[in-house]
Backbone as CSV, one residue per row, in Angstrom:
resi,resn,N_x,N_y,N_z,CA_x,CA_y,CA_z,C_x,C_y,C_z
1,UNK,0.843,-1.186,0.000,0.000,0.000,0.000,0.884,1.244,0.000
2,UNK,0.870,2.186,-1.239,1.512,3.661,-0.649,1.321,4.536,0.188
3,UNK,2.618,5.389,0.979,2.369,6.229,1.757,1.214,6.940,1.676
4,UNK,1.030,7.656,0.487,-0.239,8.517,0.205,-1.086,8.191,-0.508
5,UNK,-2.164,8.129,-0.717,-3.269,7.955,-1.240,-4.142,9.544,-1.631
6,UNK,-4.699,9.730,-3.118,-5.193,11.092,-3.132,-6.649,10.999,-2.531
7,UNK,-6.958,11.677,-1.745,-8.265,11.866,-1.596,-9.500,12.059,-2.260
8,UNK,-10.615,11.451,-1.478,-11.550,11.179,-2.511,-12.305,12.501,-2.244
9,UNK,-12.254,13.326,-3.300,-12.913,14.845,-2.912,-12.482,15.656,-4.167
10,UNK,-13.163,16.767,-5.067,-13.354,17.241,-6.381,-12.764,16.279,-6.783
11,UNK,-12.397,16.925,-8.137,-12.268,15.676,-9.765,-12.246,13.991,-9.152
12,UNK,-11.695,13.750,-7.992,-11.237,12.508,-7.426,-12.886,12.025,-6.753
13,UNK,-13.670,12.895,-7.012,-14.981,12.302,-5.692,-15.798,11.197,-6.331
14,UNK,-15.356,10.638,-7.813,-15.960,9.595,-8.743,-15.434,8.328,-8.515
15,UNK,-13.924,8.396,-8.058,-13.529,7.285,-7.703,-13.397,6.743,-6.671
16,UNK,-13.143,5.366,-6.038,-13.474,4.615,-5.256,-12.371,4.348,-4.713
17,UNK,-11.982,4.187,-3.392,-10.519,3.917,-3.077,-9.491,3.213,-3.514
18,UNK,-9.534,1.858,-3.869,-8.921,1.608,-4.737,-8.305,1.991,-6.286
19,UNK,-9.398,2.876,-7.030,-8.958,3.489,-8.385,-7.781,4.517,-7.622
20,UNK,-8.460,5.308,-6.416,-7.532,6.327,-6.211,-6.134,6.043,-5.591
21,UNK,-5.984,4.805,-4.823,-4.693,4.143,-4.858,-4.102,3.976,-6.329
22,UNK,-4.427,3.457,-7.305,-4.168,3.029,-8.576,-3.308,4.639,-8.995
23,UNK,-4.256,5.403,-9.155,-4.337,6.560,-9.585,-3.349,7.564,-9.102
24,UNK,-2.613,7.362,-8.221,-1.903,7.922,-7.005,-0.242,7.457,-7.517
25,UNK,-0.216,6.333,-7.797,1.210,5.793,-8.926,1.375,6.307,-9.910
26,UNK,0.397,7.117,-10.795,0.954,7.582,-12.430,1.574,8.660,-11.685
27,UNK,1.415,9.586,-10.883,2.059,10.868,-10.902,2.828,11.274,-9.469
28,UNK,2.929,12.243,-9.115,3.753,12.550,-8.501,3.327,13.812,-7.383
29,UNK,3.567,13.740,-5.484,3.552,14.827,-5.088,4.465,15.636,-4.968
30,UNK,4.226,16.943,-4.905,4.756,18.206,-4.953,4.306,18.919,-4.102
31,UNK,5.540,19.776,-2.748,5.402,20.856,-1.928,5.254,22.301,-2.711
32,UNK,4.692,23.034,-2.383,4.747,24.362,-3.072,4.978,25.555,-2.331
33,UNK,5.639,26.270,-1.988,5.869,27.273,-1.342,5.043,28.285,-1.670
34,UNK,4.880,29.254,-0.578,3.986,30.408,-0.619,4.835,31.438,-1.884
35,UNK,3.500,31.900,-2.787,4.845,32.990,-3.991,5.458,32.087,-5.096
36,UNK,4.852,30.693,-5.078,5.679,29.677,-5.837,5.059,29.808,-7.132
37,UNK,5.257,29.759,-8.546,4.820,30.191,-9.811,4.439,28.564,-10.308
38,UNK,3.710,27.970,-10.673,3.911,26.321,-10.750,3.611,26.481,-12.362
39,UNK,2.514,26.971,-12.841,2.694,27.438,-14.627,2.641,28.719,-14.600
40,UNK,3.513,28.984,-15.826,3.565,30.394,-16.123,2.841,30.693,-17.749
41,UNK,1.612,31.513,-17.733,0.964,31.647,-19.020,1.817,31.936,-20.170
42,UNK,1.757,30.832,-21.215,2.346,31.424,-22.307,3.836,29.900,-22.823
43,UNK,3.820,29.326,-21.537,5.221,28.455,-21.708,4.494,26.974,-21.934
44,UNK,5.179,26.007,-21.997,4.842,24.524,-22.945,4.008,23.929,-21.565
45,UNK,3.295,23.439,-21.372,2.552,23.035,-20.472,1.656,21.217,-20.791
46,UNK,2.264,20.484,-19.714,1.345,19.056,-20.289,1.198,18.635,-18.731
47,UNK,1.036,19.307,-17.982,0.631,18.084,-16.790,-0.969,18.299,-15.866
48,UNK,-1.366,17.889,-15.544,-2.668,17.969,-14.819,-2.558,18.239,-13.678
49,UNK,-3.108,19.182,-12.768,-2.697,19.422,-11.265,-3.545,19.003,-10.470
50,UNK,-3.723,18.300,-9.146,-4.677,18.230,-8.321,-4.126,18.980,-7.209
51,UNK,-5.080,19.638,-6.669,-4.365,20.221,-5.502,-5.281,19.463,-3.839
52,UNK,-3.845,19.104,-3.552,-4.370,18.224,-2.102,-4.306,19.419,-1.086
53,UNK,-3.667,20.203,-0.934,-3.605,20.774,0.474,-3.443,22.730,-0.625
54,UNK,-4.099,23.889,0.287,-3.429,24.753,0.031,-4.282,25.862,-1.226
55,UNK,-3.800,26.794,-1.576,-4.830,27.366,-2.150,-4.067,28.556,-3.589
56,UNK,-4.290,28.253,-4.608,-3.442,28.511,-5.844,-4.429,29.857,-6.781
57,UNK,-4.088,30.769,-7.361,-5.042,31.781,-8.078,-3.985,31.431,-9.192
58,UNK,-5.064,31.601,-10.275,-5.072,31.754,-11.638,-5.358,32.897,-12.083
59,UNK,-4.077,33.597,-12.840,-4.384,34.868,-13.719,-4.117,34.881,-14.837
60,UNK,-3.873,35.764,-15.297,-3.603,36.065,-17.060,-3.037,37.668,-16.906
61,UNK,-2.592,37.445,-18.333,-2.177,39.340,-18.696,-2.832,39.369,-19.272
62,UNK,-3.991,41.218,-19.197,-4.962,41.489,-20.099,-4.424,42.820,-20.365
63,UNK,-4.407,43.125,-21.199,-4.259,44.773,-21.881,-3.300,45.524,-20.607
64,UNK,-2.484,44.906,-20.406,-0.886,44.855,-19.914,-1.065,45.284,-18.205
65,UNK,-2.213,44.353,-17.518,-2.019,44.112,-16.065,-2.699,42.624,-15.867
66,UNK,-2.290,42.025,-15.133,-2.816,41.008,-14.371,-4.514,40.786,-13.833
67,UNK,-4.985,39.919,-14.676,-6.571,40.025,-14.290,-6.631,38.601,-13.228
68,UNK,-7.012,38.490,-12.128,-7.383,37.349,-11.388,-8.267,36.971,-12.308
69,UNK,-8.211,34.913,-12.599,-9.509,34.205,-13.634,-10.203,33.443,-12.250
70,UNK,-9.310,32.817,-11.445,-9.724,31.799,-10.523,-9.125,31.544,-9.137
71,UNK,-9.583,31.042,-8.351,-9.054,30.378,-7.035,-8.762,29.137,-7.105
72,UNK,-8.149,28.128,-6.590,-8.861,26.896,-6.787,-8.043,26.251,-5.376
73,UNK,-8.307,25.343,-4.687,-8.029,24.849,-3.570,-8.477,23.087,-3.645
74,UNK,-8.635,22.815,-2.551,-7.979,21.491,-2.375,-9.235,20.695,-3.098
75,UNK,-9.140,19.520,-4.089,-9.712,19.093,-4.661,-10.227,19.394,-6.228
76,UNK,-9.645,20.303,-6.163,-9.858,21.081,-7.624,-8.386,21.384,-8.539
77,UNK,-8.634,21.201,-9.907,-7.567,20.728,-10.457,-7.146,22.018,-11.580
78,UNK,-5.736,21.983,-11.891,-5.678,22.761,-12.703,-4.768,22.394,-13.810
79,UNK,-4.462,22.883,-15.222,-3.983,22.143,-16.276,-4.248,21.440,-17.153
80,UNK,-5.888,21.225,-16.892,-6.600,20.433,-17.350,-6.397,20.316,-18.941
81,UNK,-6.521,21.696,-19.584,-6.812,22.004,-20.586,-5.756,21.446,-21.850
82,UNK,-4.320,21.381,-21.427,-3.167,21.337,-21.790,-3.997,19.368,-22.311
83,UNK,-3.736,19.158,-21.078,-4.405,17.458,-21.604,-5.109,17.138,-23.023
84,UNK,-6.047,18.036,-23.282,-6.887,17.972,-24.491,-6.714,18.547,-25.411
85,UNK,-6.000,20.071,-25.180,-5.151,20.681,-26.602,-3.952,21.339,-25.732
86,UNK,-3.171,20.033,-26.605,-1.134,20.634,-26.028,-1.415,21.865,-26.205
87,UNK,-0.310,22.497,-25.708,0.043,23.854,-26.038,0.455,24.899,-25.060
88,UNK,0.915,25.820,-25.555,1.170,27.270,-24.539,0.275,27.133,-23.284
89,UNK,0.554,27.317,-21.647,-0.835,27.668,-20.795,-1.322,28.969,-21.239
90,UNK,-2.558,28.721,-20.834,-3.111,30.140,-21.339,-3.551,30.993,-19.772
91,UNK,-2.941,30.352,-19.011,-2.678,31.719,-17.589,-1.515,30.861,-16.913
92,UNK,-1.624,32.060,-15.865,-0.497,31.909,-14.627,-0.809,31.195,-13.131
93,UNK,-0.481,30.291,-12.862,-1.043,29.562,-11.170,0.246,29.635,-10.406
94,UNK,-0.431,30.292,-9.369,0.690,30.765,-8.498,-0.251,30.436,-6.881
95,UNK,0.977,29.091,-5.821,0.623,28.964,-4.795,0.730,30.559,-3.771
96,UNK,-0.616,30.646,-2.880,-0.939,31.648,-1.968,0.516,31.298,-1.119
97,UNK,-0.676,30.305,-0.097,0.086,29.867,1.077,0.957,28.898,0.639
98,UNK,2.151,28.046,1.442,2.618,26.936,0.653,1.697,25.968,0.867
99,UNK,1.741,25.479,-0.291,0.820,23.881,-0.448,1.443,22.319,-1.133
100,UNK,0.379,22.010,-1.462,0.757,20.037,-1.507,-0.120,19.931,-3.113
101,UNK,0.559,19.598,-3.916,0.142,19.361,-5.226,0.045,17.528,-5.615
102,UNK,-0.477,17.025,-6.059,-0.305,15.811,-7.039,-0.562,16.236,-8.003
103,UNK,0.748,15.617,-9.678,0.326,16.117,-10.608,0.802,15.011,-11.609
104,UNK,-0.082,14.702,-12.289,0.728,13.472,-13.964,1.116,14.338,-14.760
105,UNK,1.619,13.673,-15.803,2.278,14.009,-17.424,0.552,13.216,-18.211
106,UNK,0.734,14.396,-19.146,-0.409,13.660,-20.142,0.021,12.392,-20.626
107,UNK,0.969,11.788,-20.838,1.022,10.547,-21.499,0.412,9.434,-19.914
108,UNK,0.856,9.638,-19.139,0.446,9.014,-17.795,-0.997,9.063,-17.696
109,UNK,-1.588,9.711,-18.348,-3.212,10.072,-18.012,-3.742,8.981,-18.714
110,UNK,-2.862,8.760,-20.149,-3.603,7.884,-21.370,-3.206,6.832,-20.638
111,UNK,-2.079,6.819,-20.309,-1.724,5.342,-19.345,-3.118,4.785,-18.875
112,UNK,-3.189,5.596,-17.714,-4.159,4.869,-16.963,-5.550,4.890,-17.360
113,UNK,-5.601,5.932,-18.629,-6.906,5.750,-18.782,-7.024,3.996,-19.998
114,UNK,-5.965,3.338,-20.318,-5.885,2.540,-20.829,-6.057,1.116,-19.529
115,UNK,-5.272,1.187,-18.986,-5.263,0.058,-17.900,-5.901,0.313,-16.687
116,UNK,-6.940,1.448,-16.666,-8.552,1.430,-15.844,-9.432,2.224,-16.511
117,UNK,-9.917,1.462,-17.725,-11.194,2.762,-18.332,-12.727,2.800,-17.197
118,UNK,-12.516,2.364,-16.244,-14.205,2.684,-15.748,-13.303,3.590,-14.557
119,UNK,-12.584,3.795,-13.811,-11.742,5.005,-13.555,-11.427,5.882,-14.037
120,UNK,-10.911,5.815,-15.160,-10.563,6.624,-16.011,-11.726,7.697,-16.695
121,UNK,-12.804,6.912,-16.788,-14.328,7.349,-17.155,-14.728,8.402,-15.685
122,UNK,-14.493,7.619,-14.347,-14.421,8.852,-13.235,-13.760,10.394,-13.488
123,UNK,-12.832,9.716,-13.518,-11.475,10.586,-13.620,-12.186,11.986,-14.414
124,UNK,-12.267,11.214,-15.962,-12.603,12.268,-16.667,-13.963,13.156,-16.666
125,UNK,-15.018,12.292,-16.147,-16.194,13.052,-15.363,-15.943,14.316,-14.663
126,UNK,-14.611,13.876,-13.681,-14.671,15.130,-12.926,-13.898,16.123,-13.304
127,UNK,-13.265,15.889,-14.049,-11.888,17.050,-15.028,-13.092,18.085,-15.698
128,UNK,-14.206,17.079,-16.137,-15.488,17.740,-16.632,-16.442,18.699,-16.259
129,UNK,-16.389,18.328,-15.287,-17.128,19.165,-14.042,-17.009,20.461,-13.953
130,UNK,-15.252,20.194,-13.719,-14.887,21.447,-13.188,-14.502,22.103,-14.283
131,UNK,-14.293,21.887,-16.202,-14.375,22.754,-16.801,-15.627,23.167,-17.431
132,UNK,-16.514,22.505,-16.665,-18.057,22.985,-17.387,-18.101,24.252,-16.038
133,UNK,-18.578,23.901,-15.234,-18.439,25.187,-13.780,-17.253,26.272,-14.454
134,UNK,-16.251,26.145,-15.238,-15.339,27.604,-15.680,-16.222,28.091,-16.799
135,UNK,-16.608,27.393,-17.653,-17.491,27.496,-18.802,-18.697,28.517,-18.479
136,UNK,-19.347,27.907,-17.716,-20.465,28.818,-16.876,-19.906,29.868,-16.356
137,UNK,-19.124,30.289,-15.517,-18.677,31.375,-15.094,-18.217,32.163,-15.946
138,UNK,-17.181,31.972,-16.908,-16.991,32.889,-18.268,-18.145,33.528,-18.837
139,UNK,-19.260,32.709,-18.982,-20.218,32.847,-19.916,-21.123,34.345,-19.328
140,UNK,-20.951,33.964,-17.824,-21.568,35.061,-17.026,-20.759,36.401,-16.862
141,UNK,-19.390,36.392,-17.041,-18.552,37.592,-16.981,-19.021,38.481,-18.286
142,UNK,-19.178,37.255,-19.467,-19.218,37.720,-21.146,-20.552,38.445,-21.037
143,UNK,-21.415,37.692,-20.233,-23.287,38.537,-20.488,-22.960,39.902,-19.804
144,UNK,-22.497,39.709,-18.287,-22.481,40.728,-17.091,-21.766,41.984,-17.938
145,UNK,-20.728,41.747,-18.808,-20.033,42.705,-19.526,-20.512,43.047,-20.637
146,UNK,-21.440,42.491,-21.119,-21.524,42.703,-22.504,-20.862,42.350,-23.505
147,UNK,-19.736,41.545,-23.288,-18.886,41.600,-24.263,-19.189,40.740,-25.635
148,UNK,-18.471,40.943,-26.537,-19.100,40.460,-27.927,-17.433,39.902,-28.296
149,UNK,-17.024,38.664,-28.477,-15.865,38.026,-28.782,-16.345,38.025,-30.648
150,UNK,-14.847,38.801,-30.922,-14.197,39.583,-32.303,-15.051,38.206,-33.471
151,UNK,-14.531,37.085,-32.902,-15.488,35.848,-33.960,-17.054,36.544,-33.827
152,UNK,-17.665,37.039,-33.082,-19.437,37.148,-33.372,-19.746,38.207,-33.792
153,UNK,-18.632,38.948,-34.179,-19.038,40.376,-33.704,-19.365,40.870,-35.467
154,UNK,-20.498,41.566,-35.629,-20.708,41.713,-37.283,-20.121,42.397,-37.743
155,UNK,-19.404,43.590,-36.800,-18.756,44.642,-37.464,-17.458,43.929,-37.759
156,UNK,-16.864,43.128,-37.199,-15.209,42.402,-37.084,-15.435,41.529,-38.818
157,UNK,-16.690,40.975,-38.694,-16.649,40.305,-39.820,-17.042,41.125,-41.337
158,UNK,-17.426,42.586,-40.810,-17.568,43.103,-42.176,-16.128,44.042,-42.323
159,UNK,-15.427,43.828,-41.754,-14.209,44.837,-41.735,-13.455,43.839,-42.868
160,UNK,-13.555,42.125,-41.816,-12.527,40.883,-42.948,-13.171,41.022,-44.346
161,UNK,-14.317,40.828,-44.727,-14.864,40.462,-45.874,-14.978,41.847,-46.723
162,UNK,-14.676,43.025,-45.986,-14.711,43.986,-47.049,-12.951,44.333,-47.027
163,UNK,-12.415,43.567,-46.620,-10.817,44.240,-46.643,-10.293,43.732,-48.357
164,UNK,-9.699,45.001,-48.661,-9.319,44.531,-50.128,-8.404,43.958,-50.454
165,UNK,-8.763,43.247,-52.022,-7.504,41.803,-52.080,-6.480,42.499,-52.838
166,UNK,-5.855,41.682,-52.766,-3.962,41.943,-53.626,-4.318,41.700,-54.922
């Protein structure tokens, strides 16, 4: 049996103690110090975060200051996104207080989602969860603001289609 076991609580509250023993071998814990930068928006990013202990904000640069996107604390995961389309992070997570991270490599994810798919089916339920709950909250900043993203916007699209050709 390993020292640690992740707890059964956010993304993890689908699985059953045993998956989460299982689940607890693909990856790895991590201390985090208070002020500690763990992704930085913009750099190569592939791992999934769970956070066991401790409490992490998510920002971004917007029109050249720092906008807070999120909080997220124990049971709630971050990185998610990287999993499903590689790429640049698209913000910054930075531990408050110091805290306690578990985190995989995306290839470790396919791992186990290969050698436990009805875990793995947990797993990804709750990765789900919690980017449908960001989904919703965006959606409410976009109404609360008004804002109109440059893809919907009619004037953005009559500016492209009337711009003249070579």
């Amino acid at each position: 049996m390993a020292d640690f076991i992740l707890p059964r609580l956010g993304i993890l509250s689908f699985l059953d103690d045993e998956y989460r023993e299982l689940l607890t071998g693909y990856g790895t814990i991590k201390a985090t110090d208070a002020g500690e930068v763990v992704i930085k928006e913009a750099t190569p990013q592939t791992h999934l975060y769970v956070v066991i202990a401790g409490v992490y904000t998510v920002t971004t640069q917007a029109r050249g200051r720092e906008v807070q996107l999120d909080t997220v604390e124990a049971g709630d995961c971050f990185g998610e996104v990287s999993l499903f389309q590689p790429g640049p992070a698209s913000a910054t997570v930075t531990s408050v207080p110091a805290g306690q991270l578990w985190f995989m490599e995306s290839g470790h994810l396919q791992q186990f989602l290969f050698d436990a798919p009805h875990a793995g089916c947990g797993l990804i339920l709750g990765i789900n969860t919690v980017l449908s709950r960001r989904l919703k909250r965006s959606n409410a900043v976009v109404r609360a603001n008004e804002i109109v993203p440059a893809f919907l916007s009619v004037r953005s699209r009559k500016r492209t289609d009337a711009a003249p050709s070579a």
